[in-house]
MIKERO-818688 format. One line per field, with one value per residue (C-alpha): x, y, z negated; residue in three letters; residue number from 1. Coordinates in Angstrom, 1 decimal, always signed. Each point is the difference from the previous one (the first is absolute). Layout:
// residues N
px: [X:...];
py: [Y:...];
pz: [Z:...];
r: [ALA:...];
k: [NUM:...];
// end
This chain:
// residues 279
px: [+79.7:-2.4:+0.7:+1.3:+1.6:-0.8:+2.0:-2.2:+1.0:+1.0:+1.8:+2.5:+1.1:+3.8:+2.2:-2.5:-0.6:-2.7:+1.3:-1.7:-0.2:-2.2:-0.1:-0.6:-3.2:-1.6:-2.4:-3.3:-3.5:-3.1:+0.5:-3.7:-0.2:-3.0:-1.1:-1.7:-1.5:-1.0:+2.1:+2.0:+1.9:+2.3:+3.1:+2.8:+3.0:+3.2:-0.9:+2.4:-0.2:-4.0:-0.5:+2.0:-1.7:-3.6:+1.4:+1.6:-3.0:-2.7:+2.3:+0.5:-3.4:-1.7:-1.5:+2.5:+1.4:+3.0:+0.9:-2.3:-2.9:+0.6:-0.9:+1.0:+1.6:+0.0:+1.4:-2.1:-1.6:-2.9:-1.0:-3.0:-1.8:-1.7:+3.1:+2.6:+2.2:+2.1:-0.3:+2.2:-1.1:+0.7:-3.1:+0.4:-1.7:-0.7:-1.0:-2.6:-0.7:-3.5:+2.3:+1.0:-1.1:-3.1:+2.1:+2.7:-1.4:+0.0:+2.9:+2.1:+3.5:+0.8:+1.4:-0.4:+2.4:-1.5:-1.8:-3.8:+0.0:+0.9:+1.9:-0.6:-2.5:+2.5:+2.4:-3.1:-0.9:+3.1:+0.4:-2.8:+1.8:+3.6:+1.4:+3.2:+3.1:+2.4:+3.2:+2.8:+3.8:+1.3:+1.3:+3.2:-0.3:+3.2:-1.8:-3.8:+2.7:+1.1:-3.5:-0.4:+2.9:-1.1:-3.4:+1.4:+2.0:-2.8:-1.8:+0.6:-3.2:+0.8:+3.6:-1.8:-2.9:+0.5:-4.0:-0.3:-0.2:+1.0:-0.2:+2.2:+0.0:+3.2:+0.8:+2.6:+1.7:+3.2:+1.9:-1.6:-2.1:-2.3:-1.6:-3.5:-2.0:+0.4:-2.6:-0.6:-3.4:-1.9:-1.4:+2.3:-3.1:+0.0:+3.7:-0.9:-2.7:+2.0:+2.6:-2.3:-1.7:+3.5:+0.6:-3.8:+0.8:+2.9:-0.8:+2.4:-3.4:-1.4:+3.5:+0.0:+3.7:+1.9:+2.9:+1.0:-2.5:-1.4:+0.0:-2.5:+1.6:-1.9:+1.5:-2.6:-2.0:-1.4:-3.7:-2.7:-0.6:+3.6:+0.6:-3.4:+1.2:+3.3:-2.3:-2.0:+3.0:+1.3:+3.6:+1.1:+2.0:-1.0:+2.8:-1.0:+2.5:-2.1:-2.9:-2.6:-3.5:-1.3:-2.8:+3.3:+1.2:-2.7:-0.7:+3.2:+0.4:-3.1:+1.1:+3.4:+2.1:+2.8:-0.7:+2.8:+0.2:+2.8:+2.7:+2.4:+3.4:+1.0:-3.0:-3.1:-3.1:-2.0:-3.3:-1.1:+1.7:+3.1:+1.6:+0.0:+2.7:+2.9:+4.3];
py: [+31.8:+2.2:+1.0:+4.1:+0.3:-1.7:-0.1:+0.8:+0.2:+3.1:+2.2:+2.2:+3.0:+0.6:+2.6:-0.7:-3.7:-2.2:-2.4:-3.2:-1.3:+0.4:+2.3:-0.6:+1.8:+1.1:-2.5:+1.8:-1.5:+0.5:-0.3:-0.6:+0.7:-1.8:+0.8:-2.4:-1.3:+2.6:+2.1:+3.0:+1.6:-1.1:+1.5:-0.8:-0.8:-2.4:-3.4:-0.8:+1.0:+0.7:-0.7:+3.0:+2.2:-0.9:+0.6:+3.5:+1.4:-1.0:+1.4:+3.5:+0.2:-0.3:-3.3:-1.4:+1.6:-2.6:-3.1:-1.7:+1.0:-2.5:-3.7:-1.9:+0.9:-2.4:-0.2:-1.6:-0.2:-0.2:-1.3:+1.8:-2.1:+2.3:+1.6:-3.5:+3.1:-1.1:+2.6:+0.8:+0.7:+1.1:-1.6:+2.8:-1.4:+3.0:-0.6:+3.5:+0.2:+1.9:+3.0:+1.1:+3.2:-0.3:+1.8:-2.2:-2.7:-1.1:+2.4:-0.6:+1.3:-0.9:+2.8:+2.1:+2.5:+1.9:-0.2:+0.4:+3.3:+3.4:+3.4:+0.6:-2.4:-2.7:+1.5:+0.7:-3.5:-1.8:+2.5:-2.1:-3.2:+1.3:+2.6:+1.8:-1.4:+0.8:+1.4:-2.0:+0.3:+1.8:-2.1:+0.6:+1.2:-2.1:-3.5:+0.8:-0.2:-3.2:-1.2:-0.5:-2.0:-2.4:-0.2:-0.8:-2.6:-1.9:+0.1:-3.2:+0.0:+3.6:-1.3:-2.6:+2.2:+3.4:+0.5:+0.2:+2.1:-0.6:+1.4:+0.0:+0.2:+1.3:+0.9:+2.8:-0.1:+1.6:+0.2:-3.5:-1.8:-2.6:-2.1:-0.8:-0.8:+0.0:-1.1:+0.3:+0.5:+1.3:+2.6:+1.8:+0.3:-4.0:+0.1:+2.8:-2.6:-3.2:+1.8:+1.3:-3.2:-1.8:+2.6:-0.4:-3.6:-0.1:+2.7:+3.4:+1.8:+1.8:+1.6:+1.3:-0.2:+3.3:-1.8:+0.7:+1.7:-2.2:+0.9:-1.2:+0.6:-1.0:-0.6:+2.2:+3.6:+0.2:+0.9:+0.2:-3.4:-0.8:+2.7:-1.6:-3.1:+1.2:+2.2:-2.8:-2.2:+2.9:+0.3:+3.6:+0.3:-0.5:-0.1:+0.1:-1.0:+2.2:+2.9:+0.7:+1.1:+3.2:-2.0:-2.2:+3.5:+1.0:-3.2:-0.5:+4.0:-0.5:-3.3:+1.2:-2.8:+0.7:-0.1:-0.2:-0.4:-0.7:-1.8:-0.7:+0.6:+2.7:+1.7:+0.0:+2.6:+0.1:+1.1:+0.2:+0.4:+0.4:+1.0:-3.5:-0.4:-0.7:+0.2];
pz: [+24.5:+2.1:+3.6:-0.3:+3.5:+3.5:+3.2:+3.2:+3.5:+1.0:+2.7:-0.8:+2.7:-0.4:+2.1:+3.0:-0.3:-1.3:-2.9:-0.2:-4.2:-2.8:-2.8:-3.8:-1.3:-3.7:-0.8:-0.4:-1.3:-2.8:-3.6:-1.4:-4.0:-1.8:-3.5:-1.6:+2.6:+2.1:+2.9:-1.0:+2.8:+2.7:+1.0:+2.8:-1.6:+1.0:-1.7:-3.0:-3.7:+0.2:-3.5:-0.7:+2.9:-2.2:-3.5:+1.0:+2.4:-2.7:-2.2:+1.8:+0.9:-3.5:+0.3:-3.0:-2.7:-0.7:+0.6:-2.6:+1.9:+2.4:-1.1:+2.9:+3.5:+2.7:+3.6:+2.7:+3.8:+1.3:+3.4:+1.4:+2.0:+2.6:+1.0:-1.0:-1.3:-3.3:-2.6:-3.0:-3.3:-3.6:-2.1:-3.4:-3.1:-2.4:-3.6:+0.9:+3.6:-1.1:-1.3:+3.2:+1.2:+3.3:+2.0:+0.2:+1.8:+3.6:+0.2:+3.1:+0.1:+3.2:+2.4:-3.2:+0.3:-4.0:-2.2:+1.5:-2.2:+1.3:-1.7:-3.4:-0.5:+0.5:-2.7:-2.4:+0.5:-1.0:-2.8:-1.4:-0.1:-0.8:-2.2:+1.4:-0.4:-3.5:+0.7:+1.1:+0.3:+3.1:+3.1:+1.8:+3.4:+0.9:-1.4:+2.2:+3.2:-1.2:-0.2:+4.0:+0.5:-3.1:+1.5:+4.3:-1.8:-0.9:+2.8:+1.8:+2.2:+0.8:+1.7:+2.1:+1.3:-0.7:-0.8:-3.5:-2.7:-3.4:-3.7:-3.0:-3.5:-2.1:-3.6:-0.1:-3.3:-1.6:+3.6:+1.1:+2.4:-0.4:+2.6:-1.4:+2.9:+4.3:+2.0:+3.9:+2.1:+2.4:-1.7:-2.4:-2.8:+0.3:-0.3:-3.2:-1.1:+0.0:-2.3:-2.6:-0.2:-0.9:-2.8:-1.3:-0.1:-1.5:-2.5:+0.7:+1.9:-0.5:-1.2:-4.1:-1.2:-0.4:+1.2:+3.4:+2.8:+2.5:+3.7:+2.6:+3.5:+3.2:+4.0:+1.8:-1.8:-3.2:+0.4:-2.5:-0.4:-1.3:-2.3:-1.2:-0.4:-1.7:-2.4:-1.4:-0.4:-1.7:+1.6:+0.2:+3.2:+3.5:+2.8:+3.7:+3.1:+2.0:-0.3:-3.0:+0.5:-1.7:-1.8:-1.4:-1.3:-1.6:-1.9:-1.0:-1.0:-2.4:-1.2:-1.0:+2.4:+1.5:+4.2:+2.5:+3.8:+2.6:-2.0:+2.3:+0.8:-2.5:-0.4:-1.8:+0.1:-3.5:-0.1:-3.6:-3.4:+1.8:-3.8:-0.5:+2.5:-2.2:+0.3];
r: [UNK:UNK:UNK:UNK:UNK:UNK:UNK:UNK:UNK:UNK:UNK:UNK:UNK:UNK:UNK:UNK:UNK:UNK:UNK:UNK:UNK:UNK:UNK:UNK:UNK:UNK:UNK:UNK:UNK:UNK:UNK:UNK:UNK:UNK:UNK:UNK:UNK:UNK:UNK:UNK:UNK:UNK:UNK:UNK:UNK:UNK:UNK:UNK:UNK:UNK:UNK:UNK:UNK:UNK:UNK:UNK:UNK:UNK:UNK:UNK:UNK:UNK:UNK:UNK:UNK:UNK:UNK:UNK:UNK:UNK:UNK:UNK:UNK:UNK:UNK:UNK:UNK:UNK:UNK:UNK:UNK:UNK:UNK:UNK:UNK:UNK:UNK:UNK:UNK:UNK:UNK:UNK:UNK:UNK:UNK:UNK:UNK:UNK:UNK:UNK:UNK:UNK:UNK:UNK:UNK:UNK:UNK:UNK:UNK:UNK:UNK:UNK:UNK:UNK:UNK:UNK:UNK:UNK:UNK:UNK:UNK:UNK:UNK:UNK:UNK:UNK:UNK:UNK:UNK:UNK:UNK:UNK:UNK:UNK:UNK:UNK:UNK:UNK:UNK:UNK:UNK:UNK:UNK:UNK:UNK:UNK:UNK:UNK:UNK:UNK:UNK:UNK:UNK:UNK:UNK:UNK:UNK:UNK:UNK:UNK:UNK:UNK:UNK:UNK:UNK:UNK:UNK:UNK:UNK:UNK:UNK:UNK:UNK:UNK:UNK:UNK:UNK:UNK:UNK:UNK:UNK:UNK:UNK:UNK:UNK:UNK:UNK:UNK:UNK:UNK:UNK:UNK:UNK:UNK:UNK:UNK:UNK:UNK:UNK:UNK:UNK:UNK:UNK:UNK:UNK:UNK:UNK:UNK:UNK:UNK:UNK:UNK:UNK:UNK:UNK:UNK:UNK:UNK:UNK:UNK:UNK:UNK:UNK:UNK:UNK:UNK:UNK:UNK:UNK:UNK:UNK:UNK:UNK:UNK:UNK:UNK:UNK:UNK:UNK:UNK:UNK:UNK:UNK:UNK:UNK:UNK:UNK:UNK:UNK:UNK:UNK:UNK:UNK:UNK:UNK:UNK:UNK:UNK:UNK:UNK:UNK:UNK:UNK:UNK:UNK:UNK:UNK:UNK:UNK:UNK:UNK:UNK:UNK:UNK:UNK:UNK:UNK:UNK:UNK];
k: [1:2:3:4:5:6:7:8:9:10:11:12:13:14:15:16:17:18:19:20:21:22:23:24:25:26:27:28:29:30:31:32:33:34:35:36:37:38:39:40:41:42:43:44:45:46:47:48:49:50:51:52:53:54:55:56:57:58:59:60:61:62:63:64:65:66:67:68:69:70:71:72:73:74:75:76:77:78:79:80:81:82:83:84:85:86:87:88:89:90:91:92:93:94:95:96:97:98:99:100:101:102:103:104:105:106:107:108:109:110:111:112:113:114:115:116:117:118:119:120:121:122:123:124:125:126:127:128:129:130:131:132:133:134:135:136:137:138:139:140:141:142:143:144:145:146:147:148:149:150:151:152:153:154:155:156:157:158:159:160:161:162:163:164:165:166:167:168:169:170:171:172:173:174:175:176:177:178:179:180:181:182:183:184:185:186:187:188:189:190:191:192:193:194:195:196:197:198:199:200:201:202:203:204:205:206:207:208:209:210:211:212:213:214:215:216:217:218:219:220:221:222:223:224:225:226:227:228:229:230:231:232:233:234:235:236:237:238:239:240:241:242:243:244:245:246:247:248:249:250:251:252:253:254:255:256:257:258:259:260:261:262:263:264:265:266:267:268:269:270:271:272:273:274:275:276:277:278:279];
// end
């Protein structure tokens, strides 16, 4: 079971006094992705479920079109001897690593906070790879405010170090809610990643079935790069705890998704196709 929170010393300052004690931290480190043999990207993510975090990101980001493009996946570390640092990695076999696109390699996501595009170009660019989404059936605003209390109680981690985000994936259906996926990181589009790699695995993403809408709904804002990762997994409805971007807007606006922000409490603020908003 890999390490994903630490207790340090610390100090704590209470109504004028110093508190001796230590404090339970977010586990932090480098996630390395190989394909076939040769370095992909890194990203920091909260160790656990890494096989996931490399199946959704190569997903999202157009390395693989479906599972099936993946021969074998394995998890492993590396010691590096200059530095004695242990290293994790995900080793990806692809049955056609030369079909990937120049620009995609030696891509590193860490710190990334978009998608190393700007504006329209960004929009354009993705239009490429994805068509816009079919319709789907209007979602009660009184089931997106359930949402956030489904997603806190899942997150364990978040309870003992209150430094994590999480993302979750929901199928609304005739007056019902299903739990499909809940995962806790770091960085909410690890969190987004790790849950779009379990439905690629297990076959329900990218999402097809006129039979309920499926609703991606994130800890922290949705930027660009998560409405991007919803679009390619093809799930129609993007929920928010706190603030969108305008880039967000205007992807999901072209892309007809449904984009919301600040569910909490009672209230909601819908962005785009707000006629999908349903009784």
């Amino acid at each position: 079971m890999p390490e994903t929170v630490r207790k340090l010393a610390a100090v704590r300052w209470h109504s004028g006094e110093p508190l001796d004690g230590g404090d339970t931290l977010v586990v932090e480190e480098p996630l390395e992705i190989r394909l076939n043999g040769r370095r992909f990207t890194a990203t920091m993510r909260t160790p656990g479920h890494d096989e996931l975090l490399a199946r959704g990101l190569l997903f999202t980001e157009g390395v693989i079109s479906d599972n099936d493009d993946i021969e074998e996946l394995k998890v492993t570390s590396l010691c590096r001897e200059r530095s004695n640092e242990l290293v994790n990695l995900v080793d990806v076999t692809l049955h056609d690593v030369d079909s990937i696109p120049a620009h995609l390699w030696e891509r590193s996501l860490i710190a990334n906070a978009s998608c190393g595009l700007c504006g329209k170009a960004s929009i354009e660019a993705l239009s490429v790879r994805v068509p816009p989404l079919p319709a789907f059936e209007p979602v009660p605003p009184a089931q997106l405010l359930e949402l956030p209390h489904l997603l806190r109680a899942r997150q364990e981690l978040f309870e003992k170090t209150g430094g994590l985000h999480a993302a979750g994936i929901f199928r609304l259906h005739e007056g019902n809610i299903e739990t499909l996926a809940v995962f806790e990181d770091i960085g909410r589009h690890n969190a987004t990643d790790k849950a779009i790699g379990l439905g690629l695995q297990q076959g329900w993403l990218p999402w097809e079935t006129a039979e309920g809408t499926l609703v991606l709904l994130v800890s922290g804002r949705a930027s660009f790069e998560i409405v991007q990762k919803a679009l390619v997994a093809r799930i129609p409805v993007v929920c928010a705890v706190s603030a969108v971007s305008s880039l967000a807007v205007e992807l999901s606006q072209a892309n007809n998704q449904l984009l919301i922000g600040f569910v909490r409490g009672t209230s909601l603020t819908a962005y785009t196709n707000t006629d999908k908003l349903g009784n």
